[in-house]
C-alpha positions as CSV (number, residue, x, y, z in Angstrom):
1,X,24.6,112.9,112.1
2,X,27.6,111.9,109.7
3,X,25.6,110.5,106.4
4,X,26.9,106.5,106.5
5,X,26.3,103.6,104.5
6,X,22.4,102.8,105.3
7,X,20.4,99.7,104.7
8,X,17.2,100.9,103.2
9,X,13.8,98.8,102.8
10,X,11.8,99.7,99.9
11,X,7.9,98.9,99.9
12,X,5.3,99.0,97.2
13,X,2.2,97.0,96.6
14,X,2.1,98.1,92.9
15,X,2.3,94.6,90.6
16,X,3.0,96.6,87.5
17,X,4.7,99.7,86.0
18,X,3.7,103.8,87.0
19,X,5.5,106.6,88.6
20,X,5.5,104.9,92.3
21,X,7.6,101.9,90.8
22,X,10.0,104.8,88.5
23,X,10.3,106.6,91.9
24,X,11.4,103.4,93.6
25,X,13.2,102.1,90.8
26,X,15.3,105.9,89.9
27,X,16.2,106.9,94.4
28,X,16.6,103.0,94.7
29,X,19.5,102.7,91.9
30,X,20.8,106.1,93.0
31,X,21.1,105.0,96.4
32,X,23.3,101.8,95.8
33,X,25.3,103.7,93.6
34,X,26.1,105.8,96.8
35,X,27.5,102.8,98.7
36,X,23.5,102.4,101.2
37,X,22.4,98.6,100.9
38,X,19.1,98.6,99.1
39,X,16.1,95.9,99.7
40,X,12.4,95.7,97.6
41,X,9.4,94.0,99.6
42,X,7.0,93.7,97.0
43,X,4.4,91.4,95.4
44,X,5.5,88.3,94.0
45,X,5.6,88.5,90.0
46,X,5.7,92.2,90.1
47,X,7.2,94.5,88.2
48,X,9.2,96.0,91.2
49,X,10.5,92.1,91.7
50,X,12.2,92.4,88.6
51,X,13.8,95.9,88.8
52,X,15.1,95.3,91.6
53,X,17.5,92.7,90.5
54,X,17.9,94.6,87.4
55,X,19.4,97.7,89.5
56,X,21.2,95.6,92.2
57,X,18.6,95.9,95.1
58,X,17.8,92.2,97.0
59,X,14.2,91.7,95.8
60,X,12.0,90.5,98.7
61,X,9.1,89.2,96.9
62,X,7.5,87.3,99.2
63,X,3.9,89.9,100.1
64,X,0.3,89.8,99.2
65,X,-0.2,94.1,100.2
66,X,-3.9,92.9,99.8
67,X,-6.4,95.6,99.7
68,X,-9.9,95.2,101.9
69,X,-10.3,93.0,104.7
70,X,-8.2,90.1,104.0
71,X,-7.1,89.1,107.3
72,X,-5.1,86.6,106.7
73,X,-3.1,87.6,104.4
74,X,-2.8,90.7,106.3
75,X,-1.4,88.9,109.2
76,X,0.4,87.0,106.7
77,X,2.6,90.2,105.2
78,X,3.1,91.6,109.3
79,X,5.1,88.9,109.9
80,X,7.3,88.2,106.8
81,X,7.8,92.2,107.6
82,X,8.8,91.1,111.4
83,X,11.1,88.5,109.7
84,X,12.9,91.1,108.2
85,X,13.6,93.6,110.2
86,X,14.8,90.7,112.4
87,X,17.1,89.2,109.6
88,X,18.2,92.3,107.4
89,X,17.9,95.0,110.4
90,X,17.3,97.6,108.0
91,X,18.0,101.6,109.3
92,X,15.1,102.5,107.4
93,X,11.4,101.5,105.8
94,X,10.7,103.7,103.4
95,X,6.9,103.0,102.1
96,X,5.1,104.2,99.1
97,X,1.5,102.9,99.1
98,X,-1.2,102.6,101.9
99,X,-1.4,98.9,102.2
100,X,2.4,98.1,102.6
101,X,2.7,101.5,105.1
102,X,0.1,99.5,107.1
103,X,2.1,96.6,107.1
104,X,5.2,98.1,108.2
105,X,3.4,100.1,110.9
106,X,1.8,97.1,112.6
107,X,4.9,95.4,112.2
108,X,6.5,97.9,114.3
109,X,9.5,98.9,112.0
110,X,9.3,102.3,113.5
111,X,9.4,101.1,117.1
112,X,11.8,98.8,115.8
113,X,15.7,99.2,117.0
114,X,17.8,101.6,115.4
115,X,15.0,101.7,112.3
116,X,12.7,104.4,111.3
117,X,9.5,104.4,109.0
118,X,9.1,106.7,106.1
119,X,6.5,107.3,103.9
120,X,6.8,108.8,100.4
121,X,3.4,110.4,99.4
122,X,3.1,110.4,95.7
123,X,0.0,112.7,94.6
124,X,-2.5,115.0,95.7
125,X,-5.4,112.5,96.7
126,X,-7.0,113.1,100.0
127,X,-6.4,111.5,102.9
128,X,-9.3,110.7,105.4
129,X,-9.1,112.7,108.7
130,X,-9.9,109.5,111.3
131,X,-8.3,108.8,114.8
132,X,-6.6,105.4,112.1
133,X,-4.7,107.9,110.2
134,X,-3.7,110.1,112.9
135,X,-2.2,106.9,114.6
136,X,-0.7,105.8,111.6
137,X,1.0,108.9,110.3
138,X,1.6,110.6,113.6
139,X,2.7,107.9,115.7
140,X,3.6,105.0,113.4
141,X,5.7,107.2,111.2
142,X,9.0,109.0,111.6
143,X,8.5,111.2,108.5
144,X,7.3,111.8,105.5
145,X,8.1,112.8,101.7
146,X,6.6,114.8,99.4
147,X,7.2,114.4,96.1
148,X,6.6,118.5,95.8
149,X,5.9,121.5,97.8
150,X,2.4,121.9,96.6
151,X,1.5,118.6,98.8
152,X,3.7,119.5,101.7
153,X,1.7,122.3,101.8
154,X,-1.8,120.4,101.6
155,X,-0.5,117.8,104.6
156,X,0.7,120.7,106.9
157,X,-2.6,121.7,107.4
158,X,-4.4,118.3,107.5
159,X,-5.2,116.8,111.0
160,X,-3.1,113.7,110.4
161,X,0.1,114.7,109.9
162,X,2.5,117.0,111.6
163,X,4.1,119.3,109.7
164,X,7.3,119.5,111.1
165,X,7.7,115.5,109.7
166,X,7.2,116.7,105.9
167,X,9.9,117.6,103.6
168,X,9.2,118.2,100.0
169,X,12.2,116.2,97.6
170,X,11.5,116.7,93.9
171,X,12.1,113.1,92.4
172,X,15.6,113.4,89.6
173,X,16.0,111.9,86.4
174,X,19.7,110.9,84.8
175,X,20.9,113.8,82.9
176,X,23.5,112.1,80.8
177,X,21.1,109.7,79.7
178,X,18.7,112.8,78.6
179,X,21.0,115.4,76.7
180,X,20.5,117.6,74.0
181,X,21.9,114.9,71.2
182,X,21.3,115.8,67.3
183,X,22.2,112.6,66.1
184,X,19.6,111.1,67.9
185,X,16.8,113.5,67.2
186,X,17.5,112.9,63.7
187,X,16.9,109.1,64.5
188,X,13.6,109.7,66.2
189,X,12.5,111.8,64.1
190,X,13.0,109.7,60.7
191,X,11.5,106.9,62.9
192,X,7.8,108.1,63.3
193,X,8.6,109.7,60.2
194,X,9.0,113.4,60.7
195,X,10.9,116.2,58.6
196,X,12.8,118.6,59.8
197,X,10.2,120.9,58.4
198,X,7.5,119.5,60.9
199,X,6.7,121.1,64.3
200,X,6.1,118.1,66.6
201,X,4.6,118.5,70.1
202,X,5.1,115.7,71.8
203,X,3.5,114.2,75.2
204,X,4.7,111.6,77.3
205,X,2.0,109.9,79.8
206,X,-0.4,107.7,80.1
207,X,-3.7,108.2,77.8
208,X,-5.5,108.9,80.9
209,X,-8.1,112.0,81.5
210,X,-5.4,113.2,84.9
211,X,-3.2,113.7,81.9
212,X,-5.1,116.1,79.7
213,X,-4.6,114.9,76.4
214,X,-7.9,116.1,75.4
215,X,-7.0,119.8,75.7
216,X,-3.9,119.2,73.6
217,X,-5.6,117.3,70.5
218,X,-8.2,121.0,71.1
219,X,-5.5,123.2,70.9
220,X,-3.8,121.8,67.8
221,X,-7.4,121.7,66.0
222,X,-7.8,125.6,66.6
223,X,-3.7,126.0,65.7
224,X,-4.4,123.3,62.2
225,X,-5.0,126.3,60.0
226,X,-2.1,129.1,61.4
227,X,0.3,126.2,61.6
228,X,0.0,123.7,58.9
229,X,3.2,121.8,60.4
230,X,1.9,121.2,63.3
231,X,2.1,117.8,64.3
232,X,1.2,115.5,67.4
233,X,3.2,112.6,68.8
234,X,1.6,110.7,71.9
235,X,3.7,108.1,73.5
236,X,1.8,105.7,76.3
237,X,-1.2,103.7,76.4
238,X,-3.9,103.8,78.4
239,X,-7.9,102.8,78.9
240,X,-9.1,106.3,77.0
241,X,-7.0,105.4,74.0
242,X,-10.2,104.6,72.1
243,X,-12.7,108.0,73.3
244,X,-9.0,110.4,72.4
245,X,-8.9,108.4,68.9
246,X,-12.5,109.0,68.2
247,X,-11.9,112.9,69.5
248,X,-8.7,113.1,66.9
249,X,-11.2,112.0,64.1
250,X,-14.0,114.3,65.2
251,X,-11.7,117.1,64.9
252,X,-10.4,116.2,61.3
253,X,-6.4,115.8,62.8
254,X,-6.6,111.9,61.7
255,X,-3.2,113.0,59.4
256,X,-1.5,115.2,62.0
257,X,-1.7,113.3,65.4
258,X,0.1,110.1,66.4
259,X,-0.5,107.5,69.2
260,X,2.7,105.9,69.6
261,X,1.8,103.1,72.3
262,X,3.9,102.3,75.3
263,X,7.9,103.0,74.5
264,X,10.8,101.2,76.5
265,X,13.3,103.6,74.4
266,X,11.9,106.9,75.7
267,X,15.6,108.2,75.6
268,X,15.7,108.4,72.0
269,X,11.4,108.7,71.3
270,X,11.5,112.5,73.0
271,X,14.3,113.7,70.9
272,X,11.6,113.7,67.6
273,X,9.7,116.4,69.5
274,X,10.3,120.2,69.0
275,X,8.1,120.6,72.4
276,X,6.9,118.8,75.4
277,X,3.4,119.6,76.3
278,X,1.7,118.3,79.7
279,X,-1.5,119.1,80.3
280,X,-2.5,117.9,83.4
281,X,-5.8,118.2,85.1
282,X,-5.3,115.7,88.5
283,X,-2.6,113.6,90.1
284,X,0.3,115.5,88.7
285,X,2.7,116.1,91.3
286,X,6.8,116.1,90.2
287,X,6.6,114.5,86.8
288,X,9.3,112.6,85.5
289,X,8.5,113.1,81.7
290,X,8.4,117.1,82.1
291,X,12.2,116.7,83.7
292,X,13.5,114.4,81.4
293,X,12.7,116.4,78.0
294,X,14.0,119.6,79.9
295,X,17.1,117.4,80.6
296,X,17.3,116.6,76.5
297,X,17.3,120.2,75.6
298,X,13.6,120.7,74.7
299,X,11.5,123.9,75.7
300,X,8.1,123.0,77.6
301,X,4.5,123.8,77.8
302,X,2.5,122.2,81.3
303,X,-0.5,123.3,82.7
304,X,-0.3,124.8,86.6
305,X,-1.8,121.5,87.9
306,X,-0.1,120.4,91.5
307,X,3.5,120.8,91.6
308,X,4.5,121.0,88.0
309,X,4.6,125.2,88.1
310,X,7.4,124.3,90.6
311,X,9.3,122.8,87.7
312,X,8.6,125.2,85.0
313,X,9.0,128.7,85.3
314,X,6.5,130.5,82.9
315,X,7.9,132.4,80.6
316,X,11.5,130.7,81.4
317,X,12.0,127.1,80.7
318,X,8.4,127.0,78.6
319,X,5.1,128.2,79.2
320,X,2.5,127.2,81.9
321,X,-1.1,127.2,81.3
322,X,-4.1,127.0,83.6
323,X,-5.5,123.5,83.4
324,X,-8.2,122.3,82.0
325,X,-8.2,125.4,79.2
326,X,-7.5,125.2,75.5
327,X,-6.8,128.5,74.2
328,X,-3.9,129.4,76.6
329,X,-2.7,126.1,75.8
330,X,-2.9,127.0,72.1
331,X,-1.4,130.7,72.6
332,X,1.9,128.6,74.1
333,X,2.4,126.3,71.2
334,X,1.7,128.6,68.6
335,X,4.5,131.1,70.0
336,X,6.9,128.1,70.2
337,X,6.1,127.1,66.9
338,X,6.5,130.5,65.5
339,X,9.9,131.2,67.1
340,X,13.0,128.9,66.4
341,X,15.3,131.1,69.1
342,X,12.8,131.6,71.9
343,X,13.1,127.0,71.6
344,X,16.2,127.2,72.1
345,X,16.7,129.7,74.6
346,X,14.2,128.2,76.8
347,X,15.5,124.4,75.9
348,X,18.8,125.7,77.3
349,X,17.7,127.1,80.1
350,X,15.4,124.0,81.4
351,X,18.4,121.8,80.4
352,X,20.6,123.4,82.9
353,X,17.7,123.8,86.1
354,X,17.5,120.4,85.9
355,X,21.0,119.7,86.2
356,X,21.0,122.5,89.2
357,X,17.5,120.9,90.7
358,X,16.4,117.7,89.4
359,X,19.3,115.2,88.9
360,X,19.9,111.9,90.3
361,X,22.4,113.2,92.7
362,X,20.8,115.6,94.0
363,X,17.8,113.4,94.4
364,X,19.6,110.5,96.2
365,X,21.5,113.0,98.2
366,X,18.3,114.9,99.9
367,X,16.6,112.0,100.5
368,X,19.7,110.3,101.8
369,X,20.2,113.7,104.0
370,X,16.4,112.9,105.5
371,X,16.9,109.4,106.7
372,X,20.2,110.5,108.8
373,X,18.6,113.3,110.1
374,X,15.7,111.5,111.4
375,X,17.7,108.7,112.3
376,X,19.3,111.2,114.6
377,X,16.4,112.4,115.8
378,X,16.2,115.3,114.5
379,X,12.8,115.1,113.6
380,X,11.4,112.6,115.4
381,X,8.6,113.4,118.4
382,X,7.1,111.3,120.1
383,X,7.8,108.1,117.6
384,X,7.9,105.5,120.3
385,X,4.9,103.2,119.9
């Protein structure tokens, strides 16, 4: 099927910020920039709501995507969904979460004319094995994303889905706006007051346990004496903001670590690291953080949780350790920290697989790709309701 201007509803039921909502808001922008007419259904007040007139999307804030057994504002959201596949006649529903893919389902968008549904899945939670989701994602849906191979993979072989409808599409970040820039690392750096004699590691995510940031404050305690530069920046917030504070104090890195808070100028805040650590232990699928410091130049460490081993090579563009230890973790850093040319070579190279993997393009234009092939029927079986 020749690839055509589209008109593409966007679902979430997220009210604020995360990686859904980035994921939405980074393919949504890409898309219009393509020439496809973009839509948002999402909760009224929500962050989405917002973005969506920010990046030139209609927003279509008008749904409840309750959780639990809230009938009636369940039947509520089916038909403002019925309303608008009757008034915006959309080629395709492309879901992120479980209550608005309900929605959409019993609305009928997939049975719908000239429509298909689509469903992103995000992470590597489980999925329960009932007759409901075998309905739901085998004859409700057209198709479905994964944000990674890792949980193409895991849904191949689960009951629920077939795995002929998944197709694994690493999420892209914008490469111009992430570049190796000296100017501005100078800026971040003199901004949370680093030399240029410092070593910073720096990690990106929310102060979460999935995230790990407990192994990385162990690591830099068993690195304090070998590497007396060593220093820690952590940008996010989070509800284990006070237990890591206590932990930085317990291990005697009060001086050396940094909690940062929640940044709306990470384009300039990653350029004061020498490294970007992420040491994930759960939910870590195709992280956007890990991309975008490759993007600016800068030479990783993650750990082999879910799909980011698909973005770093070990050895290549950084180092991957197994999760959840410290002393491999440790062994990365110090290496980095030790050898100014092995930063660079590695910066270089992740700068330039994300340009040849992970850019916006090349984002917009898979997914893109996988709504006119199933639109053609391509991959469809079976759909009709």
């Amino acid at each position: 099927m020749t690839e055509r201007p589209l008109r593409i509803l966007f679902t979430d039921p997220h009210s604020d910020g995360g990686g859904q909502v980035r994921y939405i808001q980074t393919l949504a922008g890409a898309l219009i920039r393509s020439g496809h007419a973009v839509f948002i259904g999402c909760r009224s007040g929500s962050a989405l709501a917002r973005i969506a007139s920010e990046i030139g999307a209609t927003p279509l804030d008008s749904f409840h995507f309750a959780r639990g057994l809230r009938i009636r504002r369940w039947v509520e959201d089916v038909r403002a969904m019925r309303a608008l596949l009757r008034q915006i006649r959309p080629d395709v529903v492309h879901v992120s979460g479980s209550q608005d893919h309900w929605v959409a389902a019993l609305a009928g968008a997939n049975a719908w004319p000239g429509c298909c549904l689509i469903r992103t899945r995000h992470n590597t939670y489980k999925v329960k094995r009932g007759l409901a989701n075998r309905v739901l994602n085998r004859r409700w849906t057209a198709h479905q994303i994964t944000v990674c191979e890792m949980v193409r993979q895991s849904l191949a072989s689960h009951p629920a889905f077939d795995p002929d409808r998944l197709t694994a599409i690493h999420n892209g970040v914008d490469t111009v706006t992430y570049r190796p820039d000296p100017e501005a690392r100078a800026a971040a750096r003199s901004m949370f007051g680093y030399t240029d004699a410092d070593f910073v590691c720096g990690i990106a995510a929310r102060l979460v346990e999935a995230k790990g940031h407990t192994f990385l404050f162990d690591a830099a305690a068993r690195l304090r004496d070998a590497i007396p530069e060593l220093r820690i920046l952590a940008l996010g917030q989070g509800a284990l903001e006070p237990a890591l504070r206590a932990q930085v104090r317990a291990l005697g890195l009060e001086g050396r670590v940094q909690f940062a808070g929640y940044r709306d100028d990470m384009p300039l805040c990653v350029h004061a690291f020498d490294v970007g650590v992420l040491p994930s232990i759960d939910c870590d699928t195709s992280s956007f953080s890990l991309k975008e410091q490759m993007a600016a130049g800068l030479p990783v460490v993650a750990s082999d949780y879910g799909g980011l081993p698909e973005i770093v090579t070990d050895g290549v563009e950084g180092f991957v350790a197994p999760h959840g230890t410290v002393e491999p973790l440790a062994e990365a850093i110090g290496r980095l920290a030790r050898d100014p040319a092995l930063r660079e070579a590695m910066g270089r190279r992740g700068r330039e697989r994300v340009l040849r993997e992970f850019s916006l393009e090349a984002f917009a234009a898979r997914t893109a790709s996988v709504y006119c092939s199933v639109l053609a029927g391509k991959h469809t079986t079976g759909l009709e309701r």
